[in-house]
C-alpha angles and dihedrals in degrees: 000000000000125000094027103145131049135186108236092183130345092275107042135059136206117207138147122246112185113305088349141082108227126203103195120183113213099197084055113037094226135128143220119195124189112189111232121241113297116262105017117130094230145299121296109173143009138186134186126212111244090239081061080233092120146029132204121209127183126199131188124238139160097249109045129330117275117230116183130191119213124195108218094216124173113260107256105170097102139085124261086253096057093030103152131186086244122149129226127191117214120197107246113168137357108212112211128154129181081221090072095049092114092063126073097185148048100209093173141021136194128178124209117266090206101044134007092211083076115074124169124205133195114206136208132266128294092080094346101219130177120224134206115214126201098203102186089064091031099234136109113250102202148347142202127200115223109215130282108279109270117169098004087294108164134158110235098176139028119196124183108232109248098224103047114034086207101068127082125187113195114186132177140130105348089340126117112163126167104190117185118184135226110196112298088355131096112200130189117219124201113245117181106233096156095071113154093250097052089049094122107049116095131260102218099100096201096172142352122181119197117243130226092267100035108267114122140221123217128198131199145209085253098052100258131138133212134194130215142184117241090260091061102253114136109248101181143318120256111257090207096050115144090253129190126016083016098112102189110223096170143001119200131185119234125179111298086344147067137229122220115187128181129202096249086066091264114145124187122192119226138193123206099263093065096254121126123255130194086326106202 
């Protein structure tokens, strides 16, 4: 499972071990551990909020997928004397809809970056589909089926942009899907990314990540990069990708950089502009 451990503070991390949710704080050396619902078969996916205030779990089951809200509180529980920085999580809301029976798995999660109470969810095969989740009434907006499975086409990740809160990219194996959404309606627009000149990147889109001023990078199974504009058009490939035997696993924004991480453990520092910088 990607994107499985977050940060809450710069001293405490949230992570999944087996059927529990684990705060771990790293000064201290001291742990928190919240059981997951009863009879679920297992976490598949997590986000955070990017004001770190709530967490969204997902669990499998063989009725309908679980999603579960947390609210990241401060610990309260100790005297003014032992007062600590520690971090709780209190169960807030548990998201289900009749509508999502079909499904058995969240495989990705993305809050808004607008707005927490938006949460978008990818589900698993048959009829992939990607919900949109208003968490503060507890019900699900608006969906959009992907597309029946041909050639082994299948979204493994959905990211909120970080310009429009209304747009949404899922990419994954052959899948490339920019979603922007009216109202109660998701809908998918058509973006070329099978261009002459871009013949020989692969189509396994194994990671993006969004940019401070909407434009997205997207990584592949062969260690390639491509750029593209906010509305979802491809701009250029990165000449000082990772390349060959880098399989990207996960891009992440930081600051005026990017982080590029393969699945061998291999990391590569980016700035902006696409150039390398003290790769590790």
């Amino acid at each position: 499972m990607a994107n499985n451990i977050f940060f809450l503070d710069d001293n405490q991390v949230v992570y999944p071990a087996g059927h529990n949710i684990v705060v771990y704080h790293m000064e201290e050396r001291t742990q928190k551990t919240y059981p997951c619902i009863e009879g679920s078969e297992g976490i598949t996916a997590m986000a955070l909020s990017d004001n770190r205030r709530s967490l969204a779990v997902a669990e499998k089951s063989d009725k309908i997928p679980i999603l579960t809200i947390y609210k990241v509180d401060d610990d309260k529980s100790g005297t003014e004397e032992r007062k600590t920085d520690a971090k709780v999580l209190k169960r807030r809301r548990i998201m289900c809809s009749t509508d999502v029976k079909q499904h058995k798995a969240w495989i990705s999660m993305s809050f808004c970056h607008h707005n927490d109470k938006f949460l978008a969810t990818l589900s698993s095969e048959p009829d992939q589909t990607v919900y949109i989740w208003q968490v503060d009434k507890q019900r699900h907006v608006c969906s959009q089926v992907l597309g029946h499975s041909v050639n082994h086409a299948y979204g493994t990740q959905v990211k909120f942009s970080s310009l429009d809160p209304n747009v949404l990219l899922i990419t994954g194996n052959q899948t490339y899907k920019y979603c922007v959404r009216k109202d109660e309606n998701l809908a998918i627009q058509t973006k070329t990314m099978n261009k002459k000149e871009y013949s020989h990147i692969s189509t396994n889109y194994t990671a993006h990540c969004w940019l401070e001023g909407g434009k997205i990078l997207v990584g592949t199974d062969q260690g390639q990069i491509l750029l593209c504009e906010a509305n979802g058009e491809v701009k250029r490939g990165l000449n000082d990708a990772p390349g060959e035997g880098f399989y990207i696993e996960q891009m992440i924004k930081y600051k005026n950089a990017f982080i590029c991480v393969g699945d061998k453990g291999q990391m590569t520092v980016y700035s902006q502009t696409g150039e390398p910088n003290n790769p590790f």
